[in-house]
C-alpha positions in Angstrom: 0.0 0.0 0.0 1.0 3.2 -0.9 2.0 6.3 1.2 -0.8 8.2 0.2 -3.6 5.6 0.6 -5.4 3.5 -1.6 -6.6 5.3 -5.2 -10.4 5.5 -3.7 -9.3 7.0 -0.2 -7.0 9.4 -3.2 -10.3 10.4 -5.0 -12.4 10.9 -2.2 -9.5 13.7 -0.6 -9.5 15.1 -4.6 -13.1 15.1 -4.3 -13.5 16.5 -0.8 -10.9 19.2 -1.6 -12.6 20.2 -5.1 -16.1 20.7 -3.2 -14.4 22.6 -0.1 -12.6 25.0 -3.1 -16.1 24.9 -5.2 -17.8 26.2 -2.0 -14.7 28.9 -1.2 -15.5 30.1 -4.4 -18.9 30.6 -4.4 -18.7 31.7 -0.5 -16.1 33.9 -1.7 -18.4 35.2 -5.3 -21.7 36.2 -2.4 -19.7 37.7 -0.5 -18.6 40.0 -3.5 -22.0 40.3 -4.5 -23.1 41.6 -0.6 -20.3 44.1 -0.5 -21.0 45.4 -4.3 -24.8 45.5 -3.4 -23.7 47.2 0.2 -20.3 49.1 0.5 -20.6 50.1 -3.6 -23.2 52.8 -4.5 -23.6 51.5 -8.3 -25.9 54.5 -8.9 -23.3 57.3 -8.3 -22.1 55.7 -11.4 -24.9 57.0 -13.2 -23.8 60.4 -14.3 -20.9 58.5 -15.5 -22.9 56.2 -17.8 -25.1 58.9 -19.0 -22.1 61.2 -20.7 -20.5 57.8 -21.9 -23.6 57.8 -23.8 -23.8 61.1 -24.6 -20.3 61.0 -26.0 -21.2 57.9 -28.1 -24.5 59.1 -29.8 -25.1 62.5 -29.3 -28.6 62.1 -27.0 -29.3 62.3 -24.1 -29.8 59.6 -21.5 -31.2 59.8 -17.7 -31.3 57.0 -15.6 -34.4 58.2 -13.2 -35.1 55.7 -11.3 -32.4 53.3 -9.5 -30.1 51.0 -10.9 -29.4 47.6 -9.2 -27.0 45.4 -9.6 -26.4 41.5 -8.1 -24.2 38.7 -9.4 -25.4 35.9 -7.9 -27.0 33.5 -8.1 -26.8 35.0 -11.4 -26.2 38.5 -12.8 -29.0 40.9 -12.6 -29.4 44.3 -13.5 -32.4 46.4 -13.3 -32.9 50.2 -14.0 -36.0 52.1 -13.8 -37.7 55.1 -15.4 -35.1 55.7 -18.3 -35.6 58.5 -20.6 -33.6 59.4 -24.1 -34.0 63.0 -25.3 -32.7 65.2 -27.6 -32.6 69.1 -27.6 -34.8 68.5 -24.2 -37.7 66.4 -26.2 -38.2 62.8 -25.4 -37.0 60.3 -28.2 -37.4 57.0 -25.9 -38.4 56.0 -22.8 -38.7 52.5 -20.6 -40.6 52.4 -17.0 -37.9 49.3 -16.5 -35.3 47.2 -17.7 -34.3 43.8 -16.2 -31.1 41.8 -17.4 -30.7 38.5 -16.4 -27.4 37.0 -17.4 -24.8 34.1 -16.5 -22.0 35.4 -14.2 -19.2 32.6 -14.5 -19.2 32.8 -18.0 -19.0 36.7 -18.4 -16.2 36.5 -16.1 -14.2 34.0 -17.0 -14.7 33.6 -20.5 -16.3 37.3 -21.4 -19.1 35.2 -22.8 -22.8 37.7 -22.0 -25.3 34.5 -21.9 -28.2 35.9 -21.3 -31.1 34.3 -19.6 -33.5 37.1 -20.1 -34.2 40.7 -20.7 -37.3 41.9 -20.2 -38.3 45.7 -21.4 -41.5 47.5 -19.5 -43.3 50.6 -20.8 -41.3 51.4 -23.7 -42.3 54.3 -25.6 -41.0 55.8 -28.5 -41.4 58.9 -30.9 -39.6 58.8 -33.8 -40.3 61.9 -36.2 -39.1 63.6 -39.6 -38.9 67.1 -40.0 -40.0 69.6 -42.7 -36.5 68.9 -43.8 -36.2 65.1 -44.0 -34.0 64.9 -40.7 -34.8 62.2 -37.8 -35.3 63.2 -34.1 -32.5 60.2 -33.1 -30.3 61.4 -35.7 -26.6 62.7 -34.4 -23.9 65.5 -35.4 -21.5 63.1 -34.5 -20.0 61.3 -37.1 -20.9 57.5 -36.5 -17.2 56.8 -38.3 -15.2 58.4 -35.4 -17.0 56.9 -32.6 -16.4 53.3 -34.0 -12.6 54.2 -34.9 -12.9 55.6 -31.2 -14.2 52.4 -29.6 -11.9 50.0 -31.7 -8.7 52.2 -30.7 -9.0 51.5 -27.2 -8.0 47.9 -27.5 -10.2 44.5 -27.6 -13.5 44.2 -27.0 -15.4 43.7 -23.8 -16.9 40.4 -24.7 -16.3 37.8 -27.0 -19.4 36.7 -27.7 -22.8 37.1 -26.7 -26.8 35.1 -27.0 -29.8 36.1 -25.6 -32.2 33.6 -25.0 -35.0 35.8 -24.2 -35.8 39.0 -24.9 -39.2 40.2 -24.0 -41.0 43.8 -24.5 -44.5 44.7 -23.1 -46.8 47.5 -23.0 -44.9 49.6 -25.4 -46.0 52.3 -27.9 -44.7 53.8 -30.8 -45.2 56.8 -32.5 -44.2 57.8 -36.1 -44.5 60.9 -37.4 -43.8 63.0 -40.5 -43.8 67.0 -40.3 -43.8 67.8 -44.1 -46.7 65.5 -44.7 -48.5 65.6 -41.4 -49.0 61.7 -41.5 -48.8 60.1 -38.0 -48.9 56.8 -37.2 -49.9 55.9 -33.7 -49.1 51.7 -32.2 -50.2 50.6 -29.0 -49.8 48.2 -26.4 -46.8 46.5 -28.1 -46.0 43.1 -27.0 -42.7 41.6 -28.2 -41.2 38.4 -27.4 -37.6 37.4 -29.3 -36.2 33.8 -28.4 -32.7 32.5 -29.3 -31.2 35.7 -30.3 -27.6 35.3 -31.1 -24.9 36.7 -34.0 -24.9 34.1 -37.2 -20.9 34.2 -36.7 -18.3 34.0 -33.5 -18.2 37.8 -33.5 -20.4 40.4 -30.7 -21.0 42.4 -33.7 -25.1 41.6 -34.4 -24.4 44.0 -37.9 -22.0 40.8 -39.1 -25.3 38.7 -38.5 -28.3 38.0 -36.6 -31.3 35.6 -36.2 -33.9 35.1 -33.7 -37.6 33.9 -34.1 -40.3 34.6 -31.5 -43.9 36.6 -31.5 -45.4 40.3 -32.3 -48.6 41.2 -30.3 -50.0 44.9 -31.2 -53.1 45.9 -29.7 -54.0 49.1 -32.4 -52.4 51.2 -35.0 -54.3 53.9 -36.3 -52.9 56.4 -38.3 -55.3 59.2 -40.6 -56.6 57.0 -42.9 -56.1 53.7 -41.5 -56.9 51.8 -38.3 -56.3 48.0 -36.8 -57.8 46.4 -34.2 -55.4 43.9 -33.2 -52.1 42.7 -34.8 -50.5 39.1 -33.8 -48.1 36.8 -35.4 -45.0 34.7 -35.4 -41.4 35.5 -37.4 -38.1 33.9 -38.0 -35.5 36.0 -38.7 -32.1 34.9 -40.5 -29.3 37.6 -41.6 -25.6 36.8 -42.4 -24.2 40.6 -43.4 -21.1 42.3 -43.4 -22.3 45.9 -42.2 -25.7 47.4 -41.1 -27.1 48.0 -44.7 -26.4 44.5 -45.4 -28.2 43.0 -42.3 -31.2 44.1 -43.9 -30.6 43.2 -47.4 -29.6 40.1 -46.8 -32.5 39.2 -44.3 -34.1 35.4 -45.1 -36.8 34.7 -42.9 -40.5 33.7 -42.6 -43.2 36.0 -40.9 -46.7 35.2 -39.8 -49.7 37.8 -39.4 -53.2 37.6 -37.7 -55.0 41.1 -37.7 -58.2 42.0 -37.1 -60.7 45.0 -36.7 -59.0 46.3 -39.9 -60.4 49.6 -41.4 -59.0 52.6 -44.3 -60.3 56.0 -44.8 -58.9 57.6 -48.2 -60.4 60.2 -50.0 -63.8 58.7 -51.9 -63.3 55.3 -50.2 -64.2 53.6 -46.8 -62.9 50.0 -46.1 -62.9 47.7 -43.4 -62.5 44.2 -43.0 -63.0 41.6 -40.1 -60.4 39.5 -40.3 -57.0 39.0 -42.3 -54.3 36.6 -42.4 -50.4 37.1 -44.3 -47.4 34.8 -44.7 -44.1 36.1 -46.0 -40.6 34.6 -46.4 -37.5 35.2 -47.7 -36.2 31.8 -48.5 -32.4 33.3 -50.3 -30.7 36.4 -49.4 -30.4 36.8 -53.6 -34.4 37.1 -53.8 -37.2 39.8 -52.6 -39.7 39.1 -49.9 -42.5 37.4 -51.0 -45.8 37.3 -49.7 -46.9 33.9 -49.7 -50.4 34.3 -49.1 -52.8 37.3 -48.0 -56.8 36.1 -46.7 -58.9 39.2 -45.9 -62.3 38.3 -44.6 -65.5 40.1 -43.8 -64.7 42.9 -45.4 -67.0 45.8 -47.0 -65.7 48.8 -49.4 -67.2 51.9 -50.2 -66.7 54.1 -53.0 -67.7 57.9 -52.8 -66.4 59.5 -55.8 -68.5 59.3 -58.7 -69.4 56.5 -59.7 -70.2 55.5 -56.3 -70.4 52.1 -55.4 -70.3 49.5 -52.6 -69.4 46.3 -52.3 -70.3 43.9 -48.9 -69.1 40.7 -47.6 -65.9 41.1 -49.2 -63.1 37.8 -49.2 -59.5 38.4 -51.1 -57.2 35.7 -51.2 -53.5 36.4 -52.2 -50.6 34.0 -53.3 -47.3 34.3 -54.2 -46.7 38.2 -53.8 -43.3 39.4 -55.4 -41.8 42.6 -55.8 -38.8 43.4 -58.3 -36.8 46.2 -56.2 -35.0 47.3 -59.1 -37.8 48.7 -61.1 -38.6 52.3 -60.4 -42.4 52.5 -59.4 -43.7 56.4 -59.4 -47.1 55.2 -60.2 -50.2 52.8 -60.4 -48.7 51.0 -64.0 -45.1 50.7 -63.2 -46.2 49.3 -59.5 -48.1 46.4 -61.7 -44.9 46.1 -64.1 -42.9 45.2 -60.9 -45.7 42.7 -59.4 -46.4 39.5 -60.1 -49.5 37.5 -57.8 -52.2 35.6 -58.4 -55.6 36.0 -56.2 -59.4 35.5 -55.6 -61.7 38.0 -54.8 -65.5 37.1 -53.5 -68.1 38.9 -53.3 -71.5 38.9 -51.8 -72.6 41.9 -53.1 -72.4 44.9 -55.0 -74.1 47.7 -55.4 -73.8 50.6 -57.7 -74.5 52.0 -61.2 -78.3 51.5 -60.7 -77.6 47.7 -60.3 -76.8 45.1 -58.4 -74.9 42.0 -58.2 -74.4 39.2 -56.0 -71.7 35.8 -55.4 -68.9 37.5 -57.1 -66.4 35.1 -57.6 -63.3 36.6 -59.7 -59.5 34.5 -60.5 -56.9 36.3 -61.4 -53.2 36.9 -61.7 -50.7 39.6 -62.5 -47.4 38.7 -64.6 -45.3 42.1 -64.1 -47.7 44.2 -65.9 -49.9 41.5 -67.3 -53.5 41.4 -65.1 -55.2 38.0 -66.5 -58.6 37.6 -65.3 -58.9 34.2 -65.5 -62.0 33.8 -64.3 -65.2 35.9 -63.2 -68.7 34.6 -62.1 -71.5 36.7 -60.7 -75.4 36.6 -60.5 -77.1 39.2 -62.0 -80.3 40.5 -62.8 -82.0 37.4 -62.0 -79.6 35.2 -64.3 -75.9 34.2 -64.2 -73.2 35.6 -65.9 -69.1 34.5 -66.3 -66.1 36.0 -68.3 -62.7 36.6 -68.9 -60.2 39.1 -70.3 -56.7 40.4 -69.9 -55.2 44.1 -69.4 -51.7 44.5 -70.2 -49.9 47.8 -68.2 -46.2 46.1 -70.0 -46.4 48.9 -73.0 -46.4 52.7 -72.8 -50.1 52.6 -74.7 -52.4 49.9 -71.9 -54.3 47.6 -74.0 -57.3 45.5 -72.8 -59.7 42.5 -73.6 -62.8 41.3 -72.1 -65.4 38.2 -73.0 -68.5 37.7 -71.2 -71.3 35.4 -71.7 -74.8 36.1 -69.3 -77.8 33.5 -69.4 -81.2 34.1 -68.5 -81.5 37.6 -67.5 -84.0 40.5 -67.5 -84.2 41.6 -70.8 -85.0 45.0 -68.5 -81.2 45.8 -67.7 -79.7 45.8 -71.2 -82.5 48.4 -71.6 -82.7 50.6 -68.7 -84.9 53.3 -70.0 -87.4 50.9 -70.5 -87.3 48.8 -67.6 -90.8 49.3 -66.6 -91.7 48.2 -69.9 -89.7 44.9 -70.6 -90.5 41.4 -69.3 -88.6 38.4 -70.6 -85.3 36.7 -70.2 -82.4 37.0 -72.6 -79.1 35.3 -73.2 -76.8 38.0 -73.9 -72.7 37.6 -75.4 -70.0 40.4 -75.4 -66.6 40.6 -76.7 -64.7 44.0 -76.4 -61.1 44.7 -77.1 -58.9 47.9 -77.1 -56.2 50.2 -76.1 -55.6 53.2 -74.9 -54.3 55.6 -71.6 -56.9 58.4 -72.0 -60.1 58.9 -69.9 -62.0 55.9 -70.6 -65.2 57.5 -72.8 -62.6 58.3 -75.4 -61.0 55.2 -75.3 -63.9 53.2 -75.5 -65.3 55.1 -78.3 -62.1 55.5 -80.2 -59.9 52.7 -79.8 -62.5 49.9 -78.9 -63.6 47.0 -81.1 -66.4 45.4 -79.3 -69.6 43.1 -80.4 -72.9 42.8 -78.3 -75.2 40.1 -78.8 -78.7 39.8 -77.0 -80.8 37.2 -77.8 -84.4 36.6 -76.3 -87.8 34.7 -77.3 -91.7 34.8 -75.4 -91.1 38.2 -74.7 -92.8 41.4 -73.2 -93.1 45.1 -74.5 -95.6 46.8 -72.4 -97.1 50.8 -73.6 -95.8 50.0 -76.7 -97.7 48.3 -80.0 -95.2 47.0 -82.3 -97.9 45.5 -85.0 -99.0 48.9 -85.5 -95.8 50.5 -86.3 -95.2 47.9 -88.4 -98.6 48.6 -90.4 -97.1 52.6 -90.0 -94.0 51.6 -91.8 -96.1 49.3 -94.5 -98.5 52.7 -95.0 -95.3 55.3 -94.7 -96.7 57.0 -91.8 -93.2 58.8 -90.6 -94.6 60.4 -88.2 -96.0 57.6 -85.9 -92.3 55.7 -86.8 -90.3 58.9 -85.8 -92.3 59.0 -82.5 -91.7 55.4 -82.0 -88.2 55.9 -82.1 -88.2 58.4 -80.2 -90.0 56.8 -77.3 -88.4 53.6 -77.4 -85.1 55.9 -76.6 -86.6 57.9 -74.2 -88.6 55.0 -72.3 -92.0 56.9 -72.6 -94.4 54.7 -73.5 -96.8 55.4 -76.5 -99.9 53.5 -75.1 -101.5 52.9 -71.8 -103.6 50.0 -72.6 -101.2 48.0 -75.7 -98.9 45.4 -74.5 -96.6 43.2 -77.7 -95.6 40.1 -77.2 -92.0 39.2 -78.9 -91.4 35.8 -80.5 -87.9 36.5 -80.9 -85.2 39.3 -80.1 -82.1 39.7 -81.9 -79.9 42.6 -81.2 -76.5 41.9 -82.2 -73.9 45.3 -83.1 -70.4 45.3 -84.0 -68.8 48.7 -83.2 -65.4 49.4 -84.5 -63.4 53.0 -83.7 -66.8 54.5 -82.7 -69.0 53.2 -85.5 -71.6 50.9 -84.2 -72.5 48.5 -87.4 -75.8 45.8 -87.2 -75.0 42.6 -87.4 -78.5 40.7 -86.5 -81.0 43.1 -85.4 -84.5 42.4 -84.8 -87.7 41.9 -83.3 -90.4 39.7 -84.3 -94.2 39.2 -83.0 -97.0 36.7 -84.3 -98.0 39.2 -87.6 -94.5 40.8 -88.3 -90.8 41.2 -88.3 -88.8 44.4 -88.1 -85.4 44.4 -89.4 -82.5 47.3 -88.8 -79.9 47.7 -91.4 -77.0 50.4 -91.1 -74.6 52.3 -88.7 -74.4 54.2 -85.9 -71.7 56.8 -85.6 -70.8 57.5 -81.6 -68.4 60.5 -82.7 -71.3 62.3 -84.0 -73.8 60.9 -82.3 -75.9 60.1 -85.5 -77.5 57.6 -87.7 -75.8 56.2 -90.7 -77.2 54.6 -93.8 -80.0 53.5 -91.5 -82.7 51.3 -92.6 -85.8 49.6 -91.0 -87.8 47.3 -92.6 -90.6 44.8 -92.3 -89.6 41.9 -93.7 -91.5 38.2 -94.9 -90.5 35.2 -94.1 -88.1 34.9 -96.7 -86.2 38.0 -94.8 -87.3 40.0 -98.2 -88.5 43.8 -97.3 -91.7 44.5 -98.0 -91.4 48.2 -97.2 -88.0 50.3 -96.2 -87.4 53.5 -94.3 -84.4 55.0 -94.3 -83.5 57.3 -91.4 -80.5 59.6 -90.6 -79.0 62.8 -88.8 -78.6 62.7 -84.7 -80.1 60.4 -82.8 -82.0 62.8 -80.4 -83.6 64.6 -84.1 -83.2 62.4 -86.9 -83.8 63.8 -90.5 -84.8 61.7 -93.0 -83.9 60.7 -96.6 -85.0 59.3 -99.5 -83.9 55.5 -100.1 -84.0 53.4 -103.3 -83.7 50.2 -103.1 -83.8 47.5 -106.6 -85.6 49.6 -109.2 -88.3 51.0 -107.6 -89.5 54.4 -107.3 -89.3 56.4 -104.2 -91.2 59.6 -102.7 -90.6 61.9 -99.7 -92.7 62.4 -96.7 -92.6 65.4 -94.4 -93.7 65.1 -90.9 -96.5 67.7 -90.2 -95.6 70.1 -87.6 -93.0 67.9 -86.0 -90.0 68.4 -84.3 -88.3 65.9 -86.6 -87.3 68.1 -89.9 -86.0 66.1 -93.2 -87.7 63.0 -95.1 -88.3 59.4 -94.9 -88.1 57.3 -98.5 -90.8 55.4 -98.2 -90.0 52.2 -101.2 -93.0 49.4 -101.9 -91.8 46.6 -102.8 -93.4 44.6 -106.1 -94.9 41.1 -104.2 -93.3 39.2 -107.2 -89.5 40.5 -106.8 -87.5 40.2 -103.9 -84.6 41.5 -102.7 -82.7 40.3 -99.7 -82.8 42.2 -96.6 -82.8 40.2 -93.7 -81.7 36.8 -93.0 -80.6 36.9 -89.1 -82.3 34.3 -86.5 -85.5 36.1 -86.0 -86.9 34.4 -89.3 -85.9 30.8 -88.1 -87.3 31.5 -84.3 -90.3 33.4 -85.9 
């Protein structure tokens, strides 16, 4: 045996000897810690740390309240009612700050390991003056103070992680002086887990990443206003400077609002519920919104037209901006988009109509809108589309289809919609270009066809037999006054009521000039049949005809009718060789002549041979 014992009576003296020094350490560390906390007035040190950070960034800091300090059993440092300031107006304040931190570690291996920071009241004002300057910005130049702090030799600590950093009950305040915009966020609730530098360096601008949750009670600002704000984020951000930790930022970030609400001039919106996800999956590409859900939601529009829309869902995917297109404006901001989406709505009201289940697909492709699909109910029937408007090209140009089943023949004619029973199926195809107001572009640069098509119809105050017999006896008159009431929506009887086999009203218009294509109206003794042009420049009749036809579509008698559509004139029309006379209208407001032609029973030319023969 050994002098100094057996090996286990050796490691239990090791042992016994390790514990007495672990305890003499620890003995000695509280007792450090009680003469710090009773023999060392940490808070006539505050003066000191106030013009440290003076010196650094040019504002002012006071330390109100007291400033405590412990290290064991771990290190904890609290101060109360701080306040930042500049030129004597507040910047920042904090009704308590609590650090919670290991204390071997810090001393031994200048390692900060933080077990928790915790941030009470915070309130902050950051504001722009008329001359684009910040409240928090310094004189100082931010260049000599880090030369400064890297001249005085190697830093404090090596490396630091915070495993919690928590902020309650803050506010924030934003405002702008030149524009008078103020934002306003309250009740702030901030929790950060895990928050550490991406590389071995105490320097968070050469990398950072944390992930934890935002809680915001409001934020109301002029126009807008939001109930509550939650969600969840991961941040991720290797970089080489400041700028660069932002560039370079990868993350995801998760949103809940609710109680959401906009004011701008000629529009109201509000919206119960919304949901957004966005990520940045490569410090290379932009944030992208992965997907935006509003629900609930109603708009407003004041401005003329006014309109309102209720029970309003939008439904966002795949949100990308390009950052290095310029966007001054509503067109280049669609040139640097590209989404697709959904939009529902329950109804909408406006335009002297309304519509209901609104159901609309589409997507944008950096300029490109493609409305893939739209359904909608409408005047008692359904109706569905598509179309395209492309913002790529200095001259916007558009395209739209639509195809309605089953509606009241009373809303493709408003002005006679207490006179019109009947369903119609109704087609229309319009495409164009343009970036003037829209009536010129529709009437100069629009190529468009409208198709309505209707059987077992309606006409109430207004006898169409007899202005067919008017036509066959060249009464102008009684046919001008027709005209003019079907236009105006007067009716010409109280007690006649016709009854439509068929409806055909099919136009092509093309740079303003509206040309027939299948136009017209049949009952049980006759068939009326329009030939001719309109022109929407001039607002006027062109080589107009109307005509009764037989069943073979051949006219049987022929008015021709032009000049403005609110006073037509009238001329003398030939048609084959026949003869022709002018009628006057007595004492009428309609000045001109109508060529009256009867046609020879035994000849026939060719007038009509659209659909209303075959549903006739």
């Amino acid at each position: 045996m050994s002098k100094g014992g057996t090996p286990h009576e050796l490691m239990g003296t090791l042992l016994r000897r390790f514990l007495i020094a672990t305890a003499l350490l620890f003995a000695l560390l509280a007792c450090c810690s009680w003469a710090v906390q009773t023999f060392l007035n940490i808070n006539r040190y505050k003066p000191k740390i106030e013009a440290a950070f003076k010196q650094a960034t040019g504002l002012t800091l006071k330390i109100q309240g007291k400033l405590n300090v412990a290290l064991l059993p771990q290190l904890h440092v609290t101060l109360k009612d701080v306040v930042v300031s500049k030129d004597e107006r507040e910047i920042f304040s904090v009704k308590k700050i609590s650090v919670n931190a290991r204390t071997l570690p810090l001393l031994l291996h200048r390692q900060f390991l933080s077990k928790q920071i915790e941030i009470d009241g915070p309130k902050a004002l950051i504001a722009k003056d008329s001359k684009g300057h910040w409240n928090f910005e310094s004189a100082k130049n931010p260049q000599e103070g880090r030369q400064k702090t890297s001249a005085t030799g190697p830093d404090l600590i090596k490396s630091w992680t915070l495993e919690s950093v928590r902020v309650t009950g803050g506010s924030l305040t934003l405002r702008d002086v030149k524009s008078e915009q103020r934002i306003q966020i309250n009740d702030i609730n901030f929790h950060a887990r895990n928050l550490s530098p991406t590389e071995n360096s105490n320097d968070f601008s050469k990398g950072l990443r944390f992930d934890g949750q935002l809680d915001v009670g409001s934020l109301k600002s002029d126009k807008l206003a939001l109930g509550r704000l939650a969600g969840d984020f991961q941040v991720r951000s290797p970089g080489s400077d400041s700028a660069s930790l932002v560039k370079n930022a990868t993350g995801v970030l998760d949103l809940r609002g609710t109680g959401f609400s906009l004011s701008e001039e000629g529009l109201d919106a509000k919206a119960g519920q919304f949901d957004m996800r966005a990520e940045k999956r490569t410090r290379d590409l932009p944030w992208q919104v992965k997907i935006v859900d509003i629900k609930n939601g109603d708009l407003e529009f004041k401005k003329n037209p006014s309109f309102s829309l209720t029970g309003v869902s939008i439904h966002l995917e795949d949100v990308s901006l390009n950052p290095r297109k310029p966007a001054d404006n509503f067109l280049s901001l669609t040139r640097k988009m590209r989404f697709r989406g959904q939009v529902g709505v329950h109804h909408l009201s406006g335009f002297d109509r309304d519509f209901t289940d609104i159901d609309l697909n589409f997507r944008d492709e950096n300029g490109l809108i493609l409305f893939n699909s739209l359904k909608l109910s409408a005047f008692g029937g359904l109706a569905w589309g598509y179309g395209a408007i492309d913002f790529r090209f200095p001259v916007p140009t558009f395209a739209w289809t639509e195809s309605a089943r089953n509606i009241e023949l009373s809303s493709c004619f408003p002005q006679l919609k207490n006179h019109l029973e009947g369903k119609v199926d109704v087609e229309t195809h319009v495409k164009g270009s343009g970036k003037d107001d829209v009536v010129k572009t529709l009437r100069d640069k629009t190529t468009a066809s409208v198709a309505i098509q209707g059987s077992n119809l309606v006409l109430d105050g207004f006898d169409i037999d007899s202005v067919a017999g008017d036509l066959k006896s060249a009464d102008a008159a009684n046919i001008l006054k027709f005209g003019t009431s079907v236009l105006t929506g007067a009716a010409t009887s109280q007690t006649k009521v016709s009854k439509l086999r068929t409806l055909m009203f099919d136009w092509h218009v093309t740079d303003g000039i509206a040309q027939t294509q299948d136009v017209a109206f049949s009952t049980a003794k006759n068939t009326l049949a329009f030939q001719g042009q309109i022109n929407f420049h001039k607002l006027a009749y062109q080589d107009f005809l109307v005509a009764t036809v037989n069943p073979r579509g051949c006219a049987e008698s022929t008015i021709g009718i032009a000049g403005p559509l609110g006073n037509p004139t009238a001329e003398q029309t030939a048609i084959g060789a026949t003869t022709s006379a002018i009628l006057k209208t007595p004492e009428s407001i309609f000045e001109g002549a109508i060529g009256l032609v009867k046609k020879d029973k035994n000849t026939c030319d060719e007038f009509y041979s659209g659909s209303a023969l075959e549903n006739g």
